[in-house]
C-alpha positions, 0 to 999 in steps of 0.5 A: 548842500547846493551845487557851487555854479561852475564859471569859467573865464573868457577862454575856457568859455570861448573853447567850450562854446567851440566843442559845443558847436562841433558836438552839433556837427555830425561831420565832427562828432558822434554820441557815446552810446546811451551816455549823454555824452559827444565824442568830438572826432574832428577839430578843425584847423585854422587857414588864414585868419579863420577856421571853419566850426560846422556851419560856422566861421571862427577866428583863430585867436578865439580858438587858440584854448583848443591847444591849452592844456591848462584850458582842458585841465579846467573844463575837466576839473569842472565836469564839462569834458572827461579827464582822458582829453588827450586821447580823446575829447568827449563833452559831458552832458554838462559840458553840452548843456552850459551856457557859455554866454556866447550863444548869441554869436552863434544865431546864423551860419556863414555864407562863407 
């Protein structure tokens, strides 16, 4: 039996893409032994209008799926974090690998 594709809608794919970004920071993350997996140790906080994502500047209405709890519920009903997200928040090896559609706003750092 074939794998059902995971999709996932506009915030959750906007949340993702964030944990994505801080699992590449080593400010922010760290790897769970041989796992495959990222333990996030850091999430940023919004100043102004904006926050900073490793070498990256994000507004803070695209971040706002961080504080969801329905977001969270759905990215670990579909493998990409583990279900203990509440008291920590590891991404799978299928939640750092997804491709969120969102990449390409992520080509360049800020020189902010």
């Amino acid at each position: 039996m074939e794998k059902k594709p995971v999709k996932l809608n506009a915030l959750q794919s906007k949340t993702l893409m964030l944990l994505q970004l801080l699992a590449r920071d080593p400010d922010s993350s760290s790897p769970v032994g041989d796992s495959g997996e990222v333990r996030i140790t850091r999430l940023p906080h919004a100043h102004g209008n904006h926050m900073h994502v490793g070498q990256y500047v994000v507004a803070s209405r695209d971040a706002s799926g961080l504080a969801n709890k329905s977001v969270w519920t759905a990215l670990s009903r579909k493998g990409l974090v583990r279900e203990n997200f509440e008291d920590e928040i590891i991404l799978t090896p299928d939640g750092l690998n997804f491709s969120t559609g969102l990449e390409k706003n992520f080509a360049a750092a800020s020189d902010h």
